[in-house]
C-alpha angles and dihedrals in degrees: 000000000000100000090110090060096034086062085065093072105077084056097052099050095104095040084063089044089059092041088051089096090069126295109251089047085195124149118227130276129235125192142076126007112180102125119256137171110257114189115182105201101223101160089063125113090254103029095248092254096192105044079060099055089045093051091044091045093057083044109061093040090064096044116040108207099023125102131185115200131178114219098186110195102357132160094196145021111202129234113276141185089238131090108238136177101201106205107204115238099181149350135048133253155131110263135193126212110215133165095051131090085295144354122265128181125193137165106263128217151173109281091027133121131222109189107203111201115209102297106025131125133192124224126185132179093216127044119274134177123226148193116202130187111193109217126207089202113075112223124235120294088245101059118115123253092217111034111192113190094196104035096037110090089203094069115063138166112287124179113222141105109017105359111052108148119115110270092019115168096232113149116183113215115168110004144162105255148029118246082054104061146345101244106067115193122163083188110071124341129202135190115193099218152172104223117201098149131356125188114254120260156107155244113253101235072229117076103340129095143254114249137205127199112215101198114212109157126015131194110212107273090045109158158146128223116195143168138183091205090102100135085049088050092051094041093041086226099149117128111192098272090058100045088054083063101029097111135040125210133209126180112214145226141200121282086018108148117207140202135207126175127205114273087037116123109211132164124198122227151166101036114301128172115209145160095233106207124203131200114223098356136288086281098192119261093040105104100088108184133208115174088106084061096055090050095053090047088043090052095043102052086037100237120169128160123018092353099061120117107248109245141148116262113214089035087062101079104075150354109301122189121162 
């Protein structure tokens, strides 16, 4: 079935000699790291280009050693020296993985995984669209080389972070430990969730974890809020003109990918279905919540109504770290 795109490969055995030196081949940045919200726009007619370069950028600043690329309608990823888990965005296909200890095919869809070892290449014989994070860390020898949320019985539905709610999707596919999931990876982690109203938190610059939100369905109202006025927040700290403009919102879109760096507070609302994608993995302790602290700011400068600090309410009442 794949024997068409298979014949490519004599021809692109010097491409992946060049590449072997790693496959994005990019110096590092240097510039501004206050946290902020970055959302490339793939699913837009034009790929928002430059919403990616601007999200990739911030990433790779953060993370030395880490990469995060977009294929859009792609038959093959090349072998490569990284380590990559390639999230599919979009299409449908039967793929084939070469180059490894032994060959394995699989049907490919929105919402799967293919982890690529030092080496591999992926070849389909139908477009896909993919977004890969290149890994320094290799996973366990006993991760899967195709991961398949929705066709795997070792991943179920399990209620937790950001989705709690009784009957949650929440499939996990790669996480940090054990007794939550079959697939362990202290590289990179991902849940696939639907998201209708997450507790309000954030990731310590310290010790938690950048995120990402694939987003791969919306309900109308689909949204995230988000604020980098975290130290305000803690402190309570927060007179009337700050809390008008505490929190931004921004409605969201298929194929939307989303980033989130570590020491910004987010909260996910509306009904949105998303791969969430953690580097290097959801490490325990690192779910700070706040929602206890805009409550307390919203209760002591008497806002209601409109001008009432956005928070989740039975989340409000304590600390809450997860």
């Amino acid at each position: 079935m794949l024997d068409s795109v298979r014949s490519w490969i004599p021809a692109l055995t010097c491409v992946w000699l060049l590449l072997s030196v790693g496959c994005a081949g990019l110096g590092e940045f240097h510039g501004d790291r206050s946290p902020r919200i970055a959302i490339a726009h793939l699913g837009s007619i034009d790929g928002d280009a430059d919403g990616f370069a601007a999200l990739r950028s911030a990433f790779r600043l953060r993370n030395p050693g880490h990469d995060v690329l977009y294929r859009s309608d792609t038959r093959a990823l090349l072998p490569c020296s990284i380590t990559r888990a390639a999230f599919v965005a979009q299409g449908k296909a039967r793929a084939e993985i070469s180059g490894g200890a032994a060959h394995r095919s699989s049907n490919l869809a929105t919402g799967d995984i293919v982890v690529l070892r030092p080496g591999e290449g992926l070849l389909t014989d139908a477009p896909i669209s993919f977004v890969i994070f290149e890994v320094p860390q290799p996973p366990p020898a006993d991760i899967h080389g195709f991961i398949r949320p929705d066709w795997d019985p070792a991943i179920t539905d399990t209620p937790g972070g950001c989705a709690e709610e009784e009957g949650a999707y929440r499939r996990i596919l790669l996480t940090w430990k054990p007794e939550v999931g079959p697939y362990i990876w202290h590289g990179l982690n991902a849940h696939r969730v639907r998201i209708t109203d997450s507790f309000t938190h954030y990731h310590p610059v310290d010790g938690g974890f950048d995120e990402f939100y694939l987003v791969q369905m919306v309900q109308p109202g689909g949204a995230i809020l988000t604020s980098a006025h975290t130290a305000a927040i803690e402190s309570r700290d927060v007179d009337r003109a700050l809390s008008a403009e505490l929190f931004r919102k921004d409605e969201l879109s298929v194929g939307d990918l989303v980033y989130l760096p570590k020491g910004l507070i987010h909260r996910g609302i509306g009904g949105v279905l998303a791969q969430v994608i953690t580097v290097p993995g959801f490490r325990p302790g690192a779910e700070i919540g706040v929602d206890h602290h805009l409550r307390a700011i919203s209760e002591e400068l008497g806002l209601s109504g409109d001008e009432l600090i956005p928070y989740h309410q039975q989340a409000s009442s304590e600390p809450l770290v997860k």
